[in-house]
C-alpha positions as CSV (number, residue, x, y, z in Angstrom):
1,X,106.2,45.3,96.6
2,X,105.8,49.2,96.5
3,X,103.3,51.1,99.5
4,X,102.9,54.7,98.4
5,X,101.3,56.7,101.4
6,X,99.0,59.4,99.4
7,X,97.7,62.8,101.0
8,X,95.4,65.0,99.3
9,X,96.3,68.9,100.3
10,X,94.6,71.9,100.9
11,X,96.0,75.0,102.1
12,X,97.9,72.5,104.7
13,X,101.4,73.9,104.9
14,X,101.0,75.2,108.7
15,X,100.5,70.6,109.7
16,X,101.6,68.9,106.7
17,X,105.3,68.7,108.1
18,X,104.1,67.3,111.2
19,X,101.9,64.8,108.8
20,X,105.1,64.2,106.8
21,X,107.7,63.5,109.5
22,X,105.4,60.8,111.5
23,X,104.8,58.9,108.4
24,X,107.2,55.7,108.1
25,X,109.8,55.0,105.2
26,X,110.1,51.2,106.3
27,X,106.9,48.6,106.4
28,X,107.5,45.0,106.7
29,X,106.0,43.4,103.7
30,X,107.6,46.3,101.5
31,X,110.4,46.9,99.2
32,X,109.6,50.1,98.6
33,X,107.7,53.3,101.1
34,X,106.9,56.1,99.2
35,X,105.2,59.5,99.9
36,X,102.6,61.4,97.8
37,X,101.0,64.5,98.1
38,X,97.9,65.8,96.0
39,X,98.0,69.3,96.0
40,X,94.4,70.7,95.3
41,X,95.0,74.3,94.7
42,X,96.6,75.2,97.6
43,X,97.3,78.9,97.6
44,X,100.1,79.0,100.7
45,X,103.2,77.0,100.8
46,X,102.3,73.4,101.0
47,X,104.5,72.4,97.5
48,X,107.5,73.7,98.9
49,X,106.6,72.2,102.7
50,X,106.1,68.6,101.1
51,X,109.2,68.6,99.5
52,X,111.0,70.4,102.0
53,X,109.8,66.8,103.9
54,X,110.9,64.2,101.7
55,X,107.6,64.0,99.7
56,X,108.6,61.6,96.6
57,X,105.3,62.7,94.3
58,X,104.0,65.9,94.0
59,X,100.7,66.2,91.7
60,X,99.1,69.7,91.7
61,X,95.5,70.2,90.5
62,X,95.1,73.9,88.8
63,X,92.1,75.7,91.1
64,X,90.4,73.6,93.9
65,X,88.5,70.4,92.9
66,X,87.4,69.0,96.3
67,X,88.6,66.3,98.5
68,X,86.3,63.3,96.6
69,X,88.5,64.6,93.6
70,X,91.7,65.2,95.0
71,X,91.9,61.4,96.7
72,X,90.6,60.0,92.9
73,X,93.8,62.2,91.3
74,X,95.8,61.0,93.9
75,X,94.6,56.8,93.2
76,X,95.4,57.5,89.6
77,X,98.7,58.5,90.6
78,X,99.5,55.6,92.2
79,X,98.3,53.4,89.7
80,X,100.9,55.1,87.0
81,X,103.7,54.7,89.9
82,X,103.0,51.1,89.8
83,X,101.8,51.1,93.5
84,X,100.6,47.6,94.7
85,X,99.6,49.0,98.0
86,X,98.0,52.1,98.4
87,X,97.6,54.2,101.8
88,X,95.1,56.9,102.0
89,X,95.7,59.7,105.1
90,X,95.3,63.2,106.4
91,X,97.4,66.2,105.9
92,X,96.5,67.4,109.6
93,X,97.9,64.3,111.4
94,X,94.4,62.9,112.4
95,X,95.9,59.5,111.8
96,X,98.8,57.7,113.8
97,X,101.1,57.0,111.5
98,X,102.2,54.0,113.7
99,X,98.6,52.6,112.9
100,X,100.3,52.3,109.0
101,X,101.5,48.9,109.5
102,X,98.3,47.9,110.9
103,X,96.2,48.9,108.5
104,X,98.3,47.2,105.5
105,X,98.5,44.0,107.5
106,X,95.4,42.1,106.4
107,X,95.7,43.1,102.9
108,X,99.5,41.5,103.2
109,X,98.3,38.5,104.5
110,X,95.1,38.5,102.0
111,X,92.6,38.6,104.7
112,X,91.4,41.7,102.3
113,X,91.5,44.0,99.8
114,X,90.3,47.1,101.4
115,X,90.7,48.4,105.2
116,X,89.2,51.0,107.0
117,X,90.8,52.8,110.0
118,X,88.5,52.9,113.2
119,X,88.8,55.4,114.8
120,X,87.5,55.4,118.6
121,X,85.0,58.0,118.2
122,X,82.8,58.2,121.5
123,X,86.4,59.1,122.8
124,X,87.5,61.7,120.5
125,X,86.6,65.1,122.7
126,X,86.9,67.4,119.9
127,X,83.8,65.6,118.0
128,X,80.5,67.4,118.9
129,X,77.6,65.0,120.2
130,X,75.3,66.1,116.9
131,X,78.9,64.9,114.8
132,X,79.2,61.5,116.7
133,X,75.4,61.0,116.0
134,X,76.1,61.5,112.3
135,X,79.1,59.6,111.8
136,X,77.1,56.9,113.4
137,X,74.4,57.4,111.2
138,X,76.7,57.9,108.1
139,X,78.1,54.2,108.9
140,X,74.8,52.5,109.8
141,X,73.4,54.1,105.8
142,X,76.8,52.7,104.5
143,X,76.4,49.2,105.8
144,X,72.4,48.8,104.6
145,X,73.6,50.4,101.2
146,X,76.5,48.2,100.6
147,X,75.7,45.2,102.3
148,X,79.6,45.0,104.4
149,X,80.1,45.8,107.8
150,X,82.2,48.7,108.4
151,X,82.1,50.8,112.3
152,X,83.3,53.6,110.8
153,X,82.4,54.1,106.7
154,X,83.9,58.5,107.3
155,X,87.3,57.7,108.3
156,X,89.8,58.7,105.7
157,X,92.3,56.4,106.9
158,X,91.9,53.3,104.4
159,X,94.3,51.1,102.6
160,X,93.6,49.3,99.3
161,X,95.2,46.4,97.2
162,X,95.6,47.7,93.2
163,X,93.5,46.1,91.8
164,X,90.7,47.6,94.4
165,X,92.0,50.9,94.0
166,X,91.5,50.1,89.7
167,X,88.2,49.4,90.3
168,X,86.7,52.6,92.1
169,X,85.0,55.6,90.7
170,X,83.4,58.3,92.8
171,X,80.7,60.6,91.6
172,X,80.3,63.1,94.7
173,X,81.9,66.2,94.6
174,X,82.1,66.4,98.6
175,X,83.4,63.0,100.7
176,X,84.7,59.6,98.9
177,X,84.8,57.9,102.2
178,X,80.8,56.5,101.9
179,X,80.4,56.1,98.4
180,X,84.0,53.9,98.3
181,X,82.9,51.5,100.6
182,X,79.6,50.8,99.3
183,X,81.2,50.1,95.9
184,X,83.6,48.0,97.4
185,X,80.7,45.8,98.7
186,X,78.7,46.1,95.0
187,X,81.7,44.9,93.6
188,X,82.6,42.3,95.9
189,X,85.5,43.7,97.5
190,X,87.1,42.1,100.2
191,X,86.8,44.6,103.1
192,X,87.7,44.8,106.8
193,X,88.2,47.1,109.7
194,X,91.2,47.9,112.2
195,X,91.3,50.3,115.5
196,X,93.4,52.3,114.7
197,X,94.3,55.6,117.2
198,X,94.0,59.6,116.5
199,X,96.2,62.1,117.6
200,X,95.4,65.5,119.1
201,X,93.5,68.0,117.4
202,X,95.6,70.5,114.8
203,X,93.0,72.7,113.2
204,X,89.4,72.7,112.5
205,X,87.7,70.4,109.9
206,X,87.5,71.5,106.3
207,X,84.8,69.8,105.8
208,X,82.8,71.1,108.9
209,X,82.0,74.4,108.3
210,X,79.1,74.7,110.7
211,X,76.9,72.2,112.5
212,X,74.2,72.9,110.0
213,X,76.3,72.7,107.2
214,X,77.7,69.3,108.2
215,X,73.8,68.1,108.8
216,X,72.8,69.3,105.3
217,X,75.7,67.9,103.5
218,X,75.2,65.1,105.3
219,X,72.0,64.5,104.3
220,X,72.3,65.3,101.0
221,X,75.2,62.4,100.9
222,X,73.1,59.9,102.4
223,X,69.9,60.2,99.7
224,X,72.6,60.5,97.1
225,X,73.5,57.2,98.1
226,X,70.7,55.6,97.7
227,X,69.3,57.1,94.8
228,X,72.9,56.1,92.8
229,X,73.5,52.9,95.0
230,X,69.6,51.6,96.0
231,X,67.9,53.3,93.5
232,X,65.0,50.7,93.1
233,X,64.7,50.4,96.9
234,X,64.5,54.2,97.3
235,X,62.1,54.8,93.9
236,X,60.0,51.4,94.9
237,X,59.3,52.5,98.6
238,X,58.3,56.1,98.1
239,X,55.9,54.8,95.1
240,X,54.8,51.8,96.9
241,X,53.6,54.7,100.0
242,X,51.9,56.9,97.4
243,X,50.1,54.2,95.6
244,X,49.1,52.1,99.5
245,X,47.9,55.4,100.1
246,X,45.6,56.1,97.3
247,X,44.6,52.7,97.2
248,X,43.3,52.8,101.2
249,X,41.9,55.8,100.2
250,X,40.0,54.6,97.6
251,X,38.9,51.5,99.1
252,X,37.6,54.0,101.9
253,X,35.3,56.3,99.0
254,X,34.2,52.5,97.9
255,X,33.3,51.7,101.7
256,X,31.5,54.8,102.4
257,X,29.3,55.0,98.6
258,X,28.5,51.2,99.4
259,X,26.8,52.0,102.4
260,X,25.4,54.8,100.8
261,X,27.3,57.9,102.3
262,X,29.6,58.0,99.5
263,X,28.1,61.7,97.7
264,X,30.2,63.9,100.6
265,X,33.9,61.7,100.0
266,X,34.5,62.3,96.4
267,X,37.7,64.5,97.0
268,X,39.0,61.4,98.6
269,X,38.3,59.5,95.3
270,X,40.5,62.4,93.3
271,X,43.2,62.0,95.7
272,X,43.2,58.5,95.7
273,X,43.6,59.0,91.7
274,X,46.0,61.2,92.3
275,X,48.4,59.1,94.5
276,X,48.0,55.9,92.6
277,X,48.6,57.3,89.8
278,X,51.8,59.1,91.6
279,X,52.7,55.9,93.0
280,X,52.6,53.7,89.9
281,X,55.0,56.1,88.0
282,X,57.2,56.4,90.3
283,X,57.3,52.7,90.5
284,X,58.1,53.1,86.9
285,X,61.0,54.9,87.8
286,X,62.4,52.5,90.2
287,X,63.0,50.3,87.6
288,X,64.5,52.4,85.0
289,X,66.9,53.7,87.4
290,X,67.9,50.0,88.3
291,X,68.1,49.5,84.9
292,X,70.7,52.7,84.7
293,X,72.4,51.4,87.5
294,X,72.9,48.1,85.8
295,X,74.5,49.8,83.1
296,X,76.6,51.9,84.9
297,X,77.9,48.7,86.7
298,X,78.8,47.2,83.4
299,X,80.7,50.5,82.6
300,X,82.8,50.1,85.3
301,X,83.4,46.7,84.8
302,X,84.8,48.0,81.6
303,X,86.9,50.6,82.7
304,X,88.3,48.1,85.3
305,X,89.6,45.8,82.5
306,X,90.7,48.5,80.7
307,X,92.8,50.0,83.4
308,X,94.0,46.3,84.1
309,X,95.4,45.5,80.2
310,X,97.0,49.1,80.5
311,X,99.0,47.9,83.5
312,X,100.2,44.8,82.1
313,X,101.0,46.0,78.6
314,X,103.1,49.0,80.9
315,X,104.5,46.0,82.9
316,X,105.5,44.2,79.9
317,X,107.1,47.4,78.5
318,X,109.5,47.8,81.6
319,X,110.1,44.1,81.6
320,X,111.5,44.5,77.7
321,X,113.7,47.6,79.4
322,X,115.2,46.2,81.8
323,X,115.9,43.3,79.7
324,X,117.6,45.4,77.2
């Protein structure tokens, strides 16, 4: 059994060593602990840091991609290094790294196939209020969208099992943490929750620019979500407002030209018009994007049996090797 403990990088060279020399090279359960770093276009020294430390992997990404990226190139990586379990953490030592055996424990004893680190965060002092709200929020969207249970859907700290790792595709450019779990629910991935502890604080978040940054991104993540994730229940509840709307509307103009009062309401008939006729498109377009989300689930289905028949005709391959 091989762990490989992946980090997607940054410009991290001033805490990656500190990462790097809490992470362990022994976990029960394992032949094999191995360290990989994804280096997304760092312009400073973190290549020669990592392997100053030990790191056994090095993959480099030519310009910056982003972190949703980085931790896909990094999977990938893992995969080709014939990885059975795979360890997702932070270059700025967020994590305890004593947390590691932990967090690989349930997937060991196949309790799961995914686990998420939770982190205590009503404790964490360097978290804003507005940031704890959000997380909060982020995890409550996460657990309607994807049908699991998960306290805290942002944390970065997250084991997987292969095959899980085989099966998941992220399409945002900004954060994989969300939109990983939820497709680990869609495609009925096993998936629990630890506590697992953080260390101090090293340097500011990348991904927190400003408050109101991390509010619009935020936002923009959650009605991604849905649209890509629920898109009939997001489509089929904004048409089903617009078209309630004219419809009450309408059946108000019918009310009032009934009793005879109807000559100074017809502006409310238009607009009734209007928003039915709003409402039933859009209703339209809830189910043509569930029928694109079908077929996107299909596609990955696909690419999940094709990445699995590449890893056994690669394990037969090294079988024949070392036979030879």
């Amino acid at each position: 059994m091989k762990l490989i403990i992946q980090i997607p990088c940054y410009n991290e060279a001033e805490t990656l060593a500190i990462a790097l020399n809490a992470l362990p090279r022994q976990v029960n359960g394992f032949d094999k602990v191995e360290w990989l770093i994804v280096d997304d276009g760092s312009t400073d020294d973190t290549i020669n840091v990592a392997r100053q430390n030990g790191v056994d992997h090095v993959v480099k990404h030519a310009g910056n991609k982003g972190l949703a990226k980085a931790f896909m190139t990094g999977l990938d990586a893992c995969l080709n290094l014939n990885a059975d379990v795979i360890v997702n953490t932070d270059a700025d030592n967020q994590y305890s790294a004593d947390d590691i055996p932990l967090l690989v424990a349930p997937i060991l004893e196949h309790r799961a196939e995914m686990v998420i680190g939770e982190r205590p965060i009503s404790a964490i002092d360097h978290f804003s209020p507005i940031k704890k709200y959000l997380q909060k929020l982020g995890s409550w969207v996460v657990r309607v969208a994807s049908n699991t249970n998960v306290p805290d859907a942002p944390s970065g700290f997250r084991a997987m099992s292969r095959a899980t790792a085989q099966k998941l595709m992220v399409f945002n450019d900004y954060t994989y943490t969300l939109e990983t779990i939820i497709q680990a629910g869609q495609k009925n991935i096993t998936i629990t929750s630890v506590a697992v502890r953080v260390n101090e604080d090293l340097r500011p978040s990348r991904l927190v620019k400003s408050i109101s940054s991390y509010i619009k991104r935020s936002i923009i993540t959650i009605v991604r979500i849905f649209v890509i994730y629920r898109p009939f229940r997001f489509f089929g509840a904004i048409g089903a407002v617009l078209f309630t709307s004219g419809f009450l509307l309408g059946v108000r103009f019918l009310y009032k030209y009934i009793t005879g009062d109807g000559n100074g309401y017809i502006q409310s008939l238009i607009l009734a018009s209007i928003l039915m006729g709003m409402g039933f498109q859009t209703i339209l377009v809830a189910f043509i994007t569930d029928l694109l989300s079908a077929n996107r689930k299909l596609l990955e289905d696909l690419r999940f049996k094709v990445a699995q028949l590449s890893s056994n005709e690669a394990d037969k391959a090294d079988k024949k090797l070392e036979q030879k």
